[in-house]
Structure formats: C-alpha cells, structure tokens
C-alpha positions in Angstrom: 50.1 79.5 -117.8 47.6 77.5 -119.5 45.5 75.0 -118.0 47.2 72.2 -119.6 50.7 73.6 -118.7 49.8 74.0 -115.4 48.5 70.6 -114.8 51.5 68.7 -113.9 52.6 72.1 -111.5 49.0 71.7 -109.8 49.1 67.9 -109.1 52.8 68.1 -107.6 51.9 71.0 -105.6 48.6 69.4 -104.2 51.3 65.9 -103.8 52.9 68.4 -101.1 50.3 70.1 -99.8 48.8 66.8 -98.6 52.1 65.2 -97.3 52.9 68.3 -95.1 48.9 68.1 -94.3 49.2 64.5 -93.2 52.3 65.6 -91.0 50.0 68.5 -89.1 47.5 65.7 -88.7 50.1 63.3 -86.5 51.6 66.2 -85.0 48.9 68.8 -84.0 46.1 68.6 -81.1 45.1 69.3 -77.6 48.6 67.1 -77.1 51.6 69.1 -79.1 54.1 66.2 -79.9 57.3 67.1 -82.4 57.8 65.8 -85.9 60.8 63.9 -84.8 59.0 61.9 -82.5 56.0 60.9 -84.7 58.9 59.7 -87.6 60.2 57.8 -84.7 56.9 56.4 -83.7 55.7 55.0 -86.9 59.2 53.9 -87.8 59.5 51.6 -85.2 55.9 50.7 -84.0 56.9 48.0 -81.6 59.6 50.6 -80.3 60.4 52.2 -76.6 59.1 55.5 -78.0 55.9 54.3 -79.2 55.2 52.8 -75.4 54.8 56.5 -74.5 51.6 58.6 -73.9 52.8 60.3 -77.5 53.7 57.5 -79.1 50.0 56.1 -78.0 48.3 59.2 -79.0 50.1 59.1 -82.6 49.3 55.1 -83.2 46.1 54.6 -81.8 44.2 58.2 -82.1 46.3 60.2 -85.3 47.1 58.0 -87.1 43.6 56.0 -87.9 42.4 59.5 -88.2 44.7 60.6 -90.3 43.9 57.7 -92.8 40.0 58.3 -92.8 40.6 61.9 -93.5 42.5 60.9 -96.5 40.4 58.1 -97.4 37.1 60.2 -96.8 38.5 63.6 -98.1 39.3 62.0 -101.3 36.2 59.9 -101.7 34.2 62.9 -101.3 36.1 65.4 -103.8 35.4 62.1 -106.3 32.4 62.0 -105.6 31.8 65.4 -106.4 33.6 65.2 -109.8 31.1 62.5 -110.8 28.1 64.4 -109.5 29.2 68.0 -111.8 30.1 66.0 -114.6 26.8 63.8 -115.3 24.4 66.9 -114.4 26.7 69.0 -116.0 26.0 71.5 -112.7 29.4 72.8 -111.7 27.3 73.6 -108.3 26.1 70.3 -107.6 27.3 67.9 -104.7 26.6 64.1 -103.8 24.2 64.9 -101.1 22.0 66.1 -104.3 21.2 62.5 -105.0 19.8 61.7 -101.7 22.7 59.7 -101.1 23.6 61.8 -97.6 20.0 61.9 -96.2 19.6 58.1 -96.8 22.9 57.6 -94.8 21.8 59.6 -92.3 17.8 58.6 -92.2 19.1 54.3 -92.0 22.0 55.6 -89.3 18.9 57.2 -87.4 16.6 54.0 -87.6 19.5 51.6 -86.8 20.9 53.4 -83.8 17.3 54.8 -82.6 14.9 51.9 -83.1 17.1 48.6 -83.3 19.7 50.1 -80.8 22.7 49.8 -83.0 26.0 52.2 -81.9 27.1 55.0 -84.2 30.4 53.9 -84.3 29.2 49.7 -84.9 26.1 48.8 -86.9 24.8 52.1 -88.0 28.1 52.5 -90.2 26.6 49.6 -92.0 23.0 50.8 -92.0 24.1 54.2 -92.9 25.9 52.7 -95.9 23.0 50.3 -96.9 20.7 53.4 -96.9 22.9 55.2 -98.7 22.9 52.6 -101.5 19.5 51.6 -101.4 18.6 55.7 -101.6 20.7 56.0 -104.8 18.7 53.1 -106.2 15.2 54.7 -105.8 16.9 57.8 -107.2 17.9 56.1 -110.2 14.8 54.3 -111.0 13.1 57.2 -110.9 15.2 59.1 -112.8 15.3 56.3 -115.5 11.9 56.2 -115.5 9.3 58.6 -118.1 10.7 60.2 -121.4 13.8 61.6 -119.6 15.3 57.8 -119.3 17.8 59.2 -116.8 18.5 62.6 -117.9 20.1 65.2 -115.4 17.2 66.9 -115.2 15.5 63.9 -113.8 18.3 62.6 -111.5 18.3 66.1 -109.9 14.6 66.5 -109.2 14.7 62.7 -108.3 17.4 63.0 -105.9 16.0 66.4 -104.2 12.2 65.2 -103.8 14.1 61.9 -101.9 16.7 63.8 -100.0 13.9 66.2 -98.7 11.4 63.5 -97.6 14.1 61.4 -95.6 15.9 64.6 -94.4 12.2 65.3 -92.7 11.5 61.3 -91.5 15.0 61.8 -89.9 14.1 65.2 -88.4 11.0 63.1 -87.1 12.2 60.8 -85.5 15.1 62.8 -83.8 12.1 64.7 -82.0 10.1 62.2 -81.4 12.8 60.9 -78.4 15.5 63.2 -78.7 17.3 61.3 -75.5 17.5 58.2 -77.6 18.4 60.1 -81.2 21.4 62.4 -79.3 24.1 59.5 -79.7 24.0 60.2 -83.4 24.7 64.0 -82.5 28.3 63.6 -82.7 28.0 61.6 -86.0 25.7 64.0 -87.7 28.9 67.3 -87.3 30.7 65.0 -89.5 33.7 63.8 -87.3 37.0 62.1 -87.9 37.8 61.6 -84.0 37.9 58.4 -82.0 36.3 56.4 -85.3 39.9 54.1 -85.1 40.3 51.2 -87.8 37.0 49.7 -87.6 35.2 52.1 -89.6 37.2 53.1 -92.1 38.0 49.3 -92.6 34.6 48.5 -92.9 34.0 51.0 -96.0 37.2 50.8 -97.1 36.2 48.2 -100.0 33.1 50.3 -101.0 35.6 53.1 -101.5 37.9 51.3 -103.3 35.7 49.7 -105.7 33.9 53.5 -106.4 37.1 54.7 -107.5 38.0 51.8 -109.5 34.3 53.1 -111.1 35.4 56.7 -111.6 38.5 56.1 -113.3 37.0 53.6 -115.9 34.2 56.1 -116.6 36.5 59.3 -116.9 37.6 59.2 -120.7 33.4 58.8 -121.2 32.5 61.2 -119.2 34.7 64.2 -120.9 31.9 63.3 -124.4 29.3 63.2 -122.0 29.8 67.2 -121.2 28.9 67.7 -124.6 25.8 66.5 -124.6 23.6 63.5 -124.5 23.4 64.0 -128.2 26.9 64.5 -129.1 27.6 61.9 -126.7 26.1 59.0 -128.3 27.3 60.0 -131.5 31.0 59.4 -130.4 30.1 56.2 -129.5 29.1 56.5 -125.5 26.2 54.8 -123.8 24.9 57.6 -122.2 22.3 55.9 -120.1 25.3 53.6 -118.8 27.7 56.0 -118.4 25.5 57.8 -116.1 24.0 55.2 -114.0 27.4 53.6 -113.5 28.7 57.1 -112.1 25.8 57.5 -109.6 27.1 53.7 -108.7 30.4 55.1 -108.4 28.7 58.1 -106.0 27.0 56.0 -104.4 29.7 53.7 -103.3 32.0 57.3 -102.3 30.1 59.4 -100.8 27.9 56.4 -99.3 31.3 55.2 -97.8 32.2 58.4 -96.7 29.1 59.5 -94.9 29.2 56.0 -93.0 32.4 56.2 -91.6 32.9 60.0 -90.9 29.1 61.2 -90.9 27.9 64.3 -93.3 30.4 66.4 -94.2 29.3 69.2 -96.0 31.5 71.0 -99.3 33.9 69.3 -99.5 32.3 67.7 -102.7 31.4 71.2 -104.3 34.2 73.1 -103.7 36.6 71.2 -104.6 36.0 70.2 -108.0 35.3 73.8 -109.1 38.1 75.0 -107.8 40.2 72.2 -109.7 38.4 72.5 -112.5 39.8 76.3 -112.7 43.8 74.8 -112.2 43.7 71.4 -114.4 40.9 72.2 -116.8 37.6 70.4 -117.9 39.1 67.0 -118.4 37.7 64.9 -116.4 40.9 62.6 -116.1 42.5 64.7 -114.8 39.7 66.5 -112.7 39.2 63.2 -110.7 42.6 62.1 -109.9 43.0 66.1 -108.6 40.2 66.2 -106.9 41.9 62.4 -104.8 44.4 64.9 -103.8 43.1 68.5 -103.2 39.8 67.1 -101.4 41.6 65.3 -98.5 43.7 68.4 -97.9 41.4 70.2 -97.0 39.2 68.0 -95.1 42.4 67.1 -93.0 43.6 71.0 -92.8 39.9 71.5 -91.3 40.5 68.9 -88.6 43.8 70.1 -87.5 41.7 73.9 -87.6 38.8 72.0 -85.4 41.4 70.5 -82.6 43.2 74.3 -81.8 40.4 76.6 -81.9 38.9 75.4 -79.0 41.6 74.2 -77.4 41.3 71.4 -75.3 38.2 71.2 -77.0 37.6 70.2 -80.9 34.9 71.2 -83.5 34.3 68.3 -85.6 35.7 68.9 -89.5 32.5 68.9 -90.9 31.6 72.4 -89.0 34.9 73.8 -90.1 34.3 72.7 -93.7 31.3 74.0 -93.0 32.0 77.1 -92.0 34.9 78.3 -94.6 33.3 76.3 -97.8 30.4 79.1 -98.0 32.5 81.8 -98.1 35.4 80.3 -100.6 32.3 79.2 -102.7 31.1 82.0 -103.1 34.5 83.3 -104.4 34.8 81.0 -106.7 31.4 81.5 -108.2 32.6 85.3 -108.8 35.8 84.1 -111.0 34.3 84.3 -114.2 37.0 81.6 -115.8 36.0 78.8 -113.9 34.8 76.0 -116.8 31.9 74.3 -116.3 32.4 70.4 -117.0 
C-alpha cells in the first residue's frame, strides 16, 4: 500500500489507538479501577459513584492527567514536525532550538532565586524563557549572509541550548537543597500537575497549532529548497521564522507544564513520515495523534513498573525512544521532509 493509500488507514488507526490509550490512562495505576466505573464517573460527575475514593482518583488525579498528556503529547509531535521540516533534518527535535534549556534555565532561576513553586510561577517563567530563548535564536540565525537559513538556526539554537543547559547545571550545584524541588519537574512528569497548569499553557498551545496548520501547505515547497521555494511564490524567511514561533509556543508550552520530555518530538515524526508520506499536512495533523499516544502509553508503562511507585513518562520515553530510533534510522524508506 502506497503512502497515499495508506493515509486515511493510518490516521483512523492512530484515532483508536489514542481513544483505547486515553481509556488505560483513567483506568490503570497503583489504584486498578474498571472501565465501567470510570464511564460512570465522568458520566455523571456530580453522581454517588464519583463521591468514592475511585471516582476521586478518576476526577481529580486521571483525568487532568489524562488531558495534559494529550495536550502535551500532541504539542510536542507538532513541534517536532515543524522542527524536521524548516531544517530539513529528519533527526532534529525542538530542544535543538534552545527552546527546552531556556524553559528549564528561567524554571531554575524562578524557583531557586525568586522562590517560585514548580508547579505555580515557574510554569510561567519556564514558558517566558522558553520564548524569550527562541528569540535570541532567531536573531541570530537571521543575522550574517545566512538571513535565517537552517544551517544558522541549528548552530544558533545548539551554541544557546549548551550555554543555558551549563548556567542551569550551575546553579543546581551551587545549592543543590534549594535546586531539588525542580527534580521532579526536570524527569518530565504528568502526575499531580491538575488543571492549573495545563490551563495556564493551554492558550500558547492552541495558538501554535493554529501557526502550524496555516504554515503546512508552505512548508511542503519549503522542503525543496530555499531556492525553489521562493520561486513558487513562498517567503522563505517568513515561513521559517513563523514556524520557530509556532515551536516556540509548543514545545515552550509543553515543557512548562509537564517539564522536558525527551523524543517524543523526533520519533514521532519520522516514524509518520514513513506511514503518511512527506506531506506536511498531513505529517502534522498525524503527528496530533500518534505523539500523545505514546507519551500517554509511557505514563500508564511509568505507574506499573514500579508499582506502588511511578517513573515519570519522560524517563520511559526516554528509555524506549533510543532504541525505536535507532530502528527507524535502519529502515532505509523513511523520506526525509
């Protein structure tokens, strides 16, 4: 079956993949509670069910993280769409603009030096650092003969990424007592966050993927080149400073909320990229699906290996992205974008 055949077979497949994901989520922990019961529970909310220690656990611990999963898990596998297409690097990821380490370097300073919580104002200063990263990276980038080129943006984003990833590494040792409350954070984690801090990114999230699907029909001439590009008519420069906005605003949002979580934004797209194709439509609305399956199947793997204990999803992603990467790097018919 072609890649264009198969497209339509992919995204219906992924459509059930995440709902029976989302039902593992609500039913599965260090609590087993039945699908029947969680149907009941968010049926009738205000119901006698719902007054019970499961229907507690499934409304105010499951549930919320349930929807940050999805809402992270897809921002991310966006994100990383954007990121392969405008450097035309089938291996690259978001964190390769900086936009991770300045999340995680203002999320350090807020909740280290001004005293902030993890869970309170460093989801805001993790977010603002994440944006104001991406900026720096883009002036550079823009700046010299290059005016943006992926080339640039790359070398741009690593030099930045590298200097806060070692300020953050700094100040964590310099008072490692005061630094360990963004421990937790740092694993990438989708427990005890509740609706606070997905609905404080929630906006930023939207708005990126409002971004991403205005820029997808461009970014399909900008894989053929800058050259080519601007021959068709695109504004390359545009184009490509509007998706690191776009980037920016996902994986920003995502690292803010849930902390770093790392490849979910490379593996994904390649591996979609091998079902749908090189389109980039349809890349990035694949990639809203097939991203927070994973990152939700890795949460419900983090709560029963340990049992009672959890790993956070970021170390399971962690641990089974290198290996299924490197797989995919082997399959010779995986298209670049």
């Amino acid at each position: 079956m072609t890649g264009v055949r198969r497209r339509p077979v992919a995204l219906l497949a992924l459509a059930v993949l995440l709902g029976a994901s989302v039902a593992l989520s609500l039913a599965v922990g260090s609590r087993q509670i039945g699908l029947g019961t969680v149907v009941e529970v968010l049926r009738h909310p205000g119901g006698a069910l719902a007054a019970t220690t499961d229907g507690s656990v499934v409304l105010t611990q499951r549930l919320p993280r349930t929807a940050l999963g999805l809402a992270v898990g897809a921002a991310l596998g966006v994100a990383g769409a954007l990121v392969q297409a405008v450097t035309r690097n089938p291996l690259a990821d978001p964190g390769i603009l900086g936009v991770t380490a300045g999340a995680s370097f203002a999320a350090a300073v807020a909740v280290g030096v001004l005293g902030a919580t993890a869970t309170g104002g460093g989801v805001w200063a993790a977010l603002l650092g994440a944006l104001l990263a991406a900026v720096v990276v883009q002036l550079i980038g823009a700046s010299g003969r290059g005016k943006g080129s992926p080339v640039q943006l790359l070398l741009a984003g690593l030099a930045l990424g590298a200097v806060l990833a070692g300020l953050t590494s700094a100040l964590r040792l310099s008072d490692p007592e005061t630094f360990s409350a963004l421990t937790v954070w740092e694993s990438g984690v989708l427990a005890d966050r509740g609706w606070d801090g997905l609905a404080a990114v929630a906006p930023f999230l939207l708005a990126g993927l409002v971004v991403a699907l205005v820029l997808t029909p461009a970014l399909n001439a900008i894989a053929l080149g800058d050259d080519l590009a601007a021959a068709l008519g695109a504004r390359v420069w545009l184009v490509r400073a509007s998706a690191v906005l776009a980037v920016t605003l996902l994986a920003g949002g995502a690292t803010a909320a849930a902390g770093p979580i790392a490849f979910v934004g490379l593996m994904v797209p390649h591996a979609v990229r091998w079902l749908v194709g090189p389109d980039q439509r349809w890349v990035v609305a694949t990639c809203a699906f097939a991203a927070p399956v994973l990152l939700l199947l890795a949460d419900v793997l983090g709560r029963v290996v340990l049992r009672p204990g959890e790993l956070p999803a970021g170390v399971v992603t962690a641990a089974l992205g290198a290996p299924v990467l490197v797989a995919l790097v082997r399959r010779s018919r995986v298209s670049a974008p």
